[in-house]
VOPAGU-2260 file (C-alpha; in pm, 1 decimal, decimal comma):
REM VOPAGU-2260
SITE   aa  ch    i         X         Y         Z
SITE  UNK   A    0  -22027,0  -12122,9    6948,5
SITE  UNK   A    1  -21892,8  -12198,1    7286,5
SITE  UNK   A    2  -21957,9  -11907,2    7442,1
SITE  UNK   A    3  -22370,2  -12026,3    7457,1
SITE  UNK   A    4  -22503,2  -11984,4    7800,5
SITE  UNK   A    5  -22562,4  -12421,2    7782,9
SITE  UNK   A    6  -22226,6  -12475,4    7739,5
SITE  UNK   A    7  -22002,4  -12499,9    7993,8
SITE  UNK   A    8  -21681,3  -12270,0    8021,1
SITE  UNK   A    9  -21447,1  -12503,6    8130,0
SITE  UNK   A   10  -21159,1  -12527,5    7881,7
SITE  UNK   A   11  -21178,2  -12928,1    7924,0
SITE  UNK   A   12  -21555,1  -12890,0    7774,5
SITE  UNK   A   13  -21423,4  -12639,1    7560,7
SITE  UNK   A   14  -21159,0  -12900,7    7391,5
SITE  UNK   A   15  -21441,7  -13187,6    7410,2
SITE  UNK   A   16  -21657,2  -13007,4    7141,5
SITE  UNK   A   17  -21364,9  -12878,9    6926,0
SITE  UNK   A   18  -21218,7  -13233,5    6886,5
SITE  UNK   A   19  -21552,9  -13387,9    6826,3
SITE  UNK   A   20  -21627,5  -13117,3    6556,3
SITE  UNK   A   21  -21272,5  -13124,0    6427,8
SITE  UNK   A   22  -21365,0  -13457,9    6396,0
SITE  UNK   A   23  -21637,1  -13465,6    6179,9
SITE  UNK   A   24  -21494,3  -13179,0    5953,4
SITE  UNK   A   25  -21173,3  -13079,6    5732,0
SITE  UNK   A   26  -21341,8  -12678,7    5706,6
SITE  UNK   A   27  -21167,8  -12389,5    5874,2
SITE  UNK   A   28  -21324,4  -12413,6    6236,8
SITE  UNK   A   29  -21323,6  -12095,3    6451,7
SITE  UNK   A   30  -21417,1  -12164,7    6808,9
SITE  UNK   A   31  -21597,0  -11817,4    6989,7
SITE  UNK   A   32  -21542,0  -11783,8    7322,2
SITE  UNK   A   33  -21728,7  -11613,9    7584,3
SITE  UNK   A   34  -21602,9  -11307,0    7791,6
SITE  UNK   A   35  -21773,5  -11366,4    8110,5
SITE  UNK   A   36  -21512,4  -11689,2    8146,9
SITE  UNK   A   37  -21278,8  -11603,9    8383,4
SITE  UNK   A   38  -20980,8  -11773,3    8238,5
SITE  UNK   A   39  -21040,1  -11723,6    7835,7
SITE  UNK   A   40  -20618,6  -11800,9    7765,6
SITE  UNK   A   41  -20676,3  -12137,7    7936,0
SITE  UNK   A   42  -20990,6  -12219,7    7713,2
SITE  UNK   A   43  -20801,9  -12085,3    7425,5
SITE  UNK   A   44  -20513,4  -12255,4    7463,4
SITE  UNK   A   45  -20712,3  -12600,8    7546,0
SITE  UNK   A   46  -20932,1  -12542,3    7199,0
SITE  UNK   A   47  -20597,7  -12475,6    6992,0
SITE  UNK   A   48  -20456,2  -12803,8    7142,6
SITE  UNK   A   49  -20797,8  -12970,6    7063,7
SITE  UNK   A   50  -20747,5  -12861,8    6654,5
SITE  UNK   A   51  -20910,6  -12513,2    6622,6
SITE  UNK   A   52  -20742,3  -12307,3    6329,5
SITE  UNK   A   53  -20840,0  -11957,1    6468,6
SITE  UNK   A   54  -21125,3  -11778,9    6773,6
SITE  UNK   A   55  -21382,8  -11560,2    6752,9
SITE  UNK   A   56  -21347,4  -11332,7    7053,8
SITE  UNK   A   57  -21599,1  -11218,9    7215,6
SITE  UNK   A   58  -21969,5  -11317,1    7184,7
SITE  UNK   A   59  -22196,3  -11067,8    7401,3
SITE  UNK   A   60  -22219,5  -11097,4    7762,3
SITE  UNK   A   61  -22517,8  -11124,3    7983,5
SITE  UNK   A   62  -22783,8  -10830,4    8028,2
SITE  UNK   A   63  -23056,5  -10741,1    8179,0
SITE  UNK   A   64  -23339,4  -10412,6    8063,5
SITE  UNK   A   65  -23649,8  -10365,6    8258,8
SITE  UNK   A   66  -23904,6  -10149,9    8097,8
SITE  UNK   A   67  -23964,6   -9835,8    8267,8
SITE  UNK   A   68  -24299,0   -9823,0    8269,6
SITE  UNK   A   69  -24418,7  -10214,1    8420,0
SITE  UNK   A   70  -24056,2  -10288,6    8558,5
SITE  UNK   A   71  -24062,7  -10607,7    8402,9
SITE  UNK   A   72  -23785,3  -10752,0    8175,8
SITE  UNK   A   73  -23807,5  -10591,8    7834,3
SITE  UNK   A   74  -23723,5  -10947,5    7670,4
SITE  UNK   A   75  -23969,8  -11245,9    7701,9
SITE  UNK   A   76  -23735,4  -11497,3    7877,7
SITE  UNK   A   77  -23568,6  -11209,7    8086,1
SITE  UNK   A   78  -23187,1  -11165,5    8055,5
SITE  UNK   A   79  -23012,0  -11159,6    7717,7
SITE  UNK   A   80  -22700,3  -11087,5    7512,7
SITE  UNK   A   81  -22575,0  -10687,1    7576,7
SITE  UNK   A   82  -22391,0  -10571,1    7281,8
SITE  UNK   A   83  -22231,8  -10265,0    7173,7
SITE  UNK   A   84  -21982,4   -9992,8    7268,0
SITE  UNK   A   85  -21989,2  -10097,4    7585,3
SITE  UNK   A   86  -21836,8  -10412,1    7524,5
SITE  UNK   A   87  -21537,6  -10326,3    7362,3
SITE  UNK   A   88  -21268,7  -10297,0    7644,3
SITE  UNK   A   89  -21408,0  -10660,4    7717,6
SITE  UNK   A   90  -21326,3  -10759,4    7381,8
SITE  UNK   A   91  -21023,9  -10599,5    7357,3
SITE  UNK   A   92  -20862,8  -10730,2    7735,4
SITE  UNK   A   93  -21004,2  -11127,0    7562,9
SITE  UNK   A   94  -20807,4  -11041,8    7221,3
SITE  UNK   A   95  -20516,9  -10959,3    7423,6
SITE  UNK   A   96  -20486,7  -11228,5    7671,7
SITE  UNK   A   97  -20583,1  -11471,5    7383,5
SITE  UNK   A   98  -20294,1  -11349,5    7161,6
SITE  UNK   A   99  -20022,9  -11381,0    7458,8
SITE  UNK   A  100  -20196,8  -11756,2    7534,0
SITE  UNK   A  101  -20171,0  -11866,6    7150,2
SITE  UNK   A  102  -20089,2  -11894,6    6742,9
SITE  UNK   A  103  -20386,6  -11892,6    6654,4
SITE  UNK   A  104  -20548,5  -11639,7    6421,3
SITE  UNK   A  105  -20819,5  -11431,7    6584,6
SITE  UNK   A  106  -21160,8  -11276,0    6482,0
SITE  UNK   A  107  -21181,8  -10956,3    6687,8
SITE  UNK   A  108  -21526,3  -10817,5    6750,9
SITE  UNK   A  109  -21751,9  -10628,8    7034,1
SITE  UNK   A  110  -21854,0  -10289,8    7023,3
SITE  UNK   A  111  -21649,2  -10194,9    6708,5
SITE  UNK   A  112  -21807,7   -9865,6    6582,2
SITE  UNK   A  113  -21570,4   -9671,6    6359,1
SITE  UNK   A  114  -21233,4   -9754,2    6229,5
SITE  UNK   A  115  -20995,1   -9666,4    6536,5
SITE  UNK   A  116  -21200,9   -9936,3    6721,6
SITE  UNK   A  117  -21101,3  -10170,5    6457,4
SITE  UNK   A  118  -20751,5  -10050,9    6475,3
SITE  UNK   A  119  -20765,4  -10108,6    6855,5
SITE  UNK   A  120  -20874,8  -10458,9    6769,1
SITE  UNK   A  121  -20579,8  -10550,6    6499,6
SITE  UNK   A  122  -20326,5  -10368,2    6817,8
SITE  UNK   A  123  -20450,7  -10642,5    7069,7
SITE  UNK   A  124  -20387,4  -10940,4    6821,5
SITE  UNK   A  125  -20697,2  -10973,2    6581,9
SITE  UNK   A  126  -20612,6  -11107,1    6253,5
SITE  UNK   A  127  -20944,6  -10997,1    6114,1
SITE  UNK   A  128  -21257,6  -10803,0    6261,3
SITE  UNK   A  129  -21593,0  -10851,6    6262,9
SITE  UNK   A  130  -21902,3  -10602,7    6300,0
SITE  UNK   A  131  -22246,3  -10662,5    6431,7
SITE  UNK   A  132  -22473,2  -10420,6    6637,9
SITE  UNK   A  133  -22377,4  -10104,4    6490,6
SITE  UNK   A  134  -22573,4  -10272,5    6112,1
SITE  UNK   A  135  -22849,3  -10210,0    6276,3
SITE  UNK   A  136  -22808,1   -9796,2    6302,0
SITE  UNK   A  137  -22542,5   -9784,6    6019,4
SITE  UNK   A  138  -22596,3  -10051,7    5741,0
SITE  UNK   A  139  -22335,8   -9935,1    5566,8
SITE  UNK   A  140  -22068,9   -9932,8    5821,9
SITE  UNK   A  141  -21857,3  -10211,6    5683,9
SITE  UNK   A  142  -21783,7   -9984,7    5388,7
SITE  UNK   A  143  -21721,4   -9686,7    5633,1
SITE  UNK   A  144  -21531,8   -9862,3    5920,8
SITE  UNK   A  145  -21286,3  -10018,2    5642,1
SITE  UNK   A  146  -21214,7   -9677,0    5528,8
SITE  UNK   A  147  -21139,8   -9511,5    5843,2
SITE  UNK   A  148  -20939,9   -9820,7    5943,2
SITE  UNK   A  149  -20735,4   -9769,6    5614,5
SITE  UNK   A  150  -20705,1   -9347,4    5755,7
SITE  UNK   A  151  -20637,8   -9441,6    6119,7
SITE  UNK   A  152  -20369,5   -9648,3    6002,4
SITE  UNK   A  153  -20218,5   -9390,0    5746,6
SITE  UNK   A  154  -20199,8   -9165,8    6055,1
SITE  UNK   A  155  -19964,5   -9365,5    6199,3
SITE  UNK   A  156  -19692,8   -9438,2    5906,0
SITE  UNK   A  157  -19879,5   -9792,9    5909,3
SITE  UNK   A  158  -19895,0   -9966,9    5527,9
SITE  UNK   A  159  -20154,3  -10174,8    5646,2
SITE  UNK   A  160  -20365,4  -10174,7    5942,6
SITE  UNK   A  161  -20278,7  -10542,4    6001,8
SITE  UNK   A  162  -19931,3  -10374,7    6120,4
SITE  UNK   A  163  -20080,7  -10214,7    6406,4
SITE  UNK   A  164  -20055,1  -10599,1    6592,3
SITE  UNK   A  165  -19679,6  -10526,1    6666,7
SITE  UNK   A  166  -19795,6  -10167,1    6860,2
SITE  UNK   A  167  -19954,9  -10357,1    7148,7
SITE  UNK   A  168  -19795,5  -10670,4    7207,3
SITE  UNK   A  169  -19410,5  -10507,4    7127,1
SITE  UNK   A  170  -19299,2  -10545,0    7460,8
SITE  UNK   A  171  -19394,6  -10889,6    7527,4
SITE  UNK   A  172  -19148,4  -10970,1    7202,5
SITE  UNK   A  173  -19427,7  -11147,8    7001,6
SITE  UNK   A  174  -19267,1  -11001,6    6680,0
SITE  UNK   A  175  -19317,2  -11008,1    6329,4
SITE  UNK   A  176  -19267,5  -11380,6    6279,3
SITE  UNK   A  177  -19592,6  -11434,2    6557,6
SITE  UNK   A  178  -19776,3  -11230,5    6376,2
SITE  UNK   A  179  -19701,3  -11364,1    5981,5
SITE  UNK   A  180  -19745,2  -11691,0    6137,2
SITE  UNK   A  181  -20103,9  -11625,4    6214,3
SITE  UNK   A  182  -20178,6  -11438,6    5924,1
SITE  UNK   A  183  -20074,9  -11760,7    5721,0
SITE  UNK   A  184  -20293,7  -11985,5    5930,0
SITE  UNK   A  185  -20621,8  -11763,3    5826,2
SITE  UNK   A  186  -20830,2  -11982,6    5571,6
SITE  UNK   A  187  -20742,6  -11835,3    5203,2
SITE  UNK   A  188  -20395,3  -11736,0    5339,0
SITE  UNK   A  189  -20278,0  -12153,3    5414,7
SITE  UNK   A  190  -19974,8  -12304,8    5222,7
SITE  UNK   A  191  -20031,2  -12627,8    5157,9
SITE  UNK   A  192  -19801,2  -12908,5    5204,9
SITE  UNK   A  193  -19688,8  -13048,0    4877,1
SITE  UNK   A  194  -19506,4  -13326,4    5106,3
């Protein structure tokens, strides 16, 4: 998790922890990045050199609620993580540059609600998506965000929603290859080297 507010952002520091973990294990290792970096394709690029196999974009970024009534921070030590709806463009604008920056796969996730926000997700580069604030009012969105992804996709002649990646990133001519290439490098999906 290097998007913890103890770590620092730098994609030097970034690299320093991925190597040392990459170090001490052979197990998929996703590195999750924070969206309040200012230069996200620089500290993905530095953890792919430093032997990530995929990110998870974005953690939540820093908030603040005061309680109406005694104007005091409504959480003990003050500021927090904001989730939710309200994070998705952020999200979305870190999948994007993240995809452009590297071949990595990416877990896509911040204010995903319903299956078009998934969709959205999958169009900026995510390989997969993940869901975590909306559990809390909907424990059984997983089950219903799948099957409006599966609908949203229909809509648009798509066999699988995983096809939507070519919609955003067309004109940059990331292609089909880019795209199987970082499906293949998602743990489950690896080829290994009989060599």
């Amino acid at each position: 998790n290097l998007s913890c507010p103890n770590v620092d952002e730098a994609p030097e520091s970034a690299a320093e922890i991925v190597a040392a973990c990459r170090a001490s294990t052979g197990l998929p290792l996703y590195a999750k990045l924070s969206p309040a970096t200012w230069n996200i394709a620089e500290v993905a690029r530095a953890v792919d050199e430093a032997g990530a196999d995929g990110l998870s974009l974005v953690n939540t970024m820093r908030g603040l609620a005061l309680d109406p009534t005694t104007l005091r921070p409504r959480l003990g030590t003050g500021a927090g993580g904001y989730s939710g709806p309200a994070l998705k463009p952020i999200a979305l604008a870190a999948v994007y540059a993240c995809a452009r920056a590297v071949e990595l796969p990416i877990v896509g996730m911040g204010g995903v609600r319903s299956g078009l926000d998934a969709l959205e997700l999958i169009a900026a580069g995510a390989s997969a998506v993940a869901i975590g604030t909306i559990l809390f009012s909907d424990p059984a969105a997983a089950t219903r965000i799948r099957g409006e992804l599966s609908a949203e996709a229909a809509v648009r002649n798509l066999a699988d929603p995983l096809y939507a990646h070519r919609m955003a990133h067309s004109s940059l001519q990331m292609g089909v290859s880019s795209f199987d290439n970082r499906i293949q490098k998602m743990p489950g999906n690896r080829q290994e080297s009989t060599a």
